[in-house]
C-alpha positions in Angstrom: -98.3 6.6 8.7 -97.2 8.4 5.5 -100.4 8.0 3.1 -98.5 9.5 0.4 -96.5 6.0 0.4 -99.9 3.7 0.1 -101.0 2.6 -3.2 -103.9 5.0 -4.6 -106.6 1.9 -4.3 -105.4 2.2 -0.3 -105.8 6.2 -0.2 -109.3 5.7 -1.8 -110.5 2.8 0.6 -112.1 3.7 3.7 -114.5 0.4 3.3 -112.5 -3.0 3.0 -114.2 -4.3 0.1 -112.5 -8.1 -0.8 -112.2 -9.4 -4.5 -114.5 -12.7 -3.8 -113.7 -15.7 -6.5 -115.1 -19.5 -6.2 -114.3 -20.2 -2.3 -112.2 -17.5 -1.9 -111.5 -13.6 -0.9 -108.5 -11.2 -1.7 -107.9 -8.1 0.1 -106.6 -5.4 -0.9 -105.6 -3.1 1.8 -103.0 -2.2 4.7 -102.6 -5.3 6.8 -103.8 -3.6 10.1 -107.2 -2.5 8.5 -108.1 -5.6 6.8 -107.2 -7.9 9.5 -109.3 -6.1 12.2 -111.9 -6.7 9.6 -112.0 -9.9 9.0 -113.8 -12.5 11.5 -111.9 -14.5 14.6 -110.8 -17.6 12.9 -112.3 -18.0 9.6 -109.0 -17.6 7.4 -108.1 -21.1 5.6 -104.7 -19.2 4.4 -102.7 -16.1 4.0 -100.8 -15.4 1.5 -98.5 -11.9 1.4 -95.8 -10.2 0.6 -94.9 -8.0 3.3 -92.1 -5.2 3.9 -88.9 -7.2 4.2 -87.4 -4.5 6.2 -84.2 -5.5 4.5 -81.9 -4.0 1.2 -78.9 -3.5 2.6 -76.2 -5.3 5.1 -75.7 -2.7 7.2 -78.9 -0.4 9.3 -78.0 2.3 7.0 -78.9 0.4 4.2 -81.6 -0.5 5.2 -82.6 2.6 6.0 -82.5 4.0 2.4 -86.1 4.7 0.4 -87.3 1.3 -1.1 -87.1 3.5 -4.7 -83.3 3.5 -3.9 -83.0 -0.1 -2.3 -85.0 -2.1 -5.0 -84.7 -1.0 -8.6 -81.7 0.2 -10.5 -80.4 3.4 -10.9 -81.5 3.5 -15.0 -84.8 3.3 -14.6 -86.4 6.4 -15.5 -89.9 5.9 -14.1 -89.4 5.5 -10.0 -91.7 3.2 -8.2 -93.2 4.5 -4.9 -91.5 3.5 -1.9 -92.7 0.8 0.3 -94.6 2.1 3.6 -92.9 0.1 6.7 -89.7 -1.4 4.6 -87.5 1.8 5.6 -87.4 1.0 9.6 -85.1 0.4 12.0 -84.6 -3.8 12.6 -86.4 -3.3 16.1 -89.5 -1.3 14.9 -90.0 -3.2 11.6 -90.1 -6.5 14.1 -92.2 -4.4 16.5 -94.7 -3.3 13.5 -94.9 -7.2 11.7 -95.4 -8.9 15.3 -98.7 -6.4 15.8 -99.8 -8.0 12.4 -99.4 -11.2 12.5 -100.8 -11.4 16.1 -104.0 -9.8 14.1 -103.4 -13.0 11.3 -103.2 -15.8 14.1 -106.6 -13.9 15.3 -108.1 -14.3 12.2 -106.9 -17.8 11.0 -108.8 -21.3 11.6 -106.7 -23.8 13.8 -104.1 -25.0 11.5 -104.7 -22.3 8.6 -101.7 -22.2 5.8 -99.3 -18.8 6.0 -97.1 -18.4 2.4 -95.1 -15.2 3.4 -92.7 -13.8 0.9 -88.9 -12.7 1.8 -85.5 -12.1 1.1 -82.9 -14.4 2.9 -81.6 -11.5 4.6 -85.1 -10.8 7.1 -85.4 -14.7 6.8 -84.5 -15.1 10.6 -86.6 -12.2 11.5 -89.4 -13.5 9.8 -89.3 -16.7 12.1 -88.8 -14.4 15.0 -91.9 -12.7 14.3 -94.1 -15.5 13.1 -93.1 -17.3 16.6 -93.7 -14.0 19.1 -97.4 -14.2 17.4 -97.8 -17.5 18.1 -97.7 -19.1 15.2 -95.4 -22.1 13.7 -93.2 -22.5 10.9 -94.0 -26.0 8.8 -91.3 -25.4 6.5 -89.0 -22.7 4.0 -89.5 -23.1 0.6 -87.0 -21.7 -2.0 -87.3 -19.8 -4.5 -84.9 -19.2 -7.4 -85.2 -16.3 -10.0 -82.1 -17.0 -10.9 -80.7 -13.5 -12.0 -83.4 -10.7 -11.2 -83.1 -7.3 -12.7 
């Protein structure tokens, strides 16, 4: 893992310390830590938005910097690049498999799962959330019309 690509809140954390509101918790932190933090089974819900491992139609595409992939060329302030988005299809499935094995761990029986994605890492988002053993209910659309 290159920590230059995590979020300075990540760099700082060595302790996974949640956000705690009226009956719930937010984590802020790389999936693998705060999973393997987090209790066997007492997640209600999880609700991410992960890597899509996507940007591009081709592997070469995808394997640009997120900085290149996701914002356009005018901006003059670059956002950081997203650790684990710049992989090749096979190791991105590998890597988001090994996490959400860790989130069926940590889920109750029947917990909600509200993952974020791009239509083109749809398919592999069902392929991953069925090799961890867990189910898709349903897809739900979202339209932002035209981003930019």
């Amino acid at each position: 893992m290159n920590t230059n690509q995590l979020c300075p809140k990540c760099k700082e954390s060595s302790v996974l310390v949640p956000i705690t509101g009226n009956r719930w918790d937010s984590y802020h932190s790389r999936a693998e830590i705060a999973l393997d933090c987090i209790e066997e089974g007492t997640i209600d819900a999880v609700i991410t938005d992960p890597p899509y491992g996507s940007g591009g139609t081709t592997v070469a595409k995808r394997l640009r910097p997120s900085s290149e992939k996701y914002q356009s060329s005018d901006r003059k302030e670059k956002l950081p690049d997203i650790d684990g988005d710049a992989m090749l299809p096979e190791a991105w499935m590998r890597m988001m498999t090994t996490i959400f094995d860790k989130v069926r761990r940590a889920c109750k029986p029947g917990a909600d799962l509200l993952v974020f994605c791009d239509w083109m890492s749809l398919t592999r988002f069902i392929e991953v959330i069925g090799a961890a053993g867990l189910h898709v209910r349903s897809v739900g659309i979202w339209d932002k019309g035209r981003c930019t």
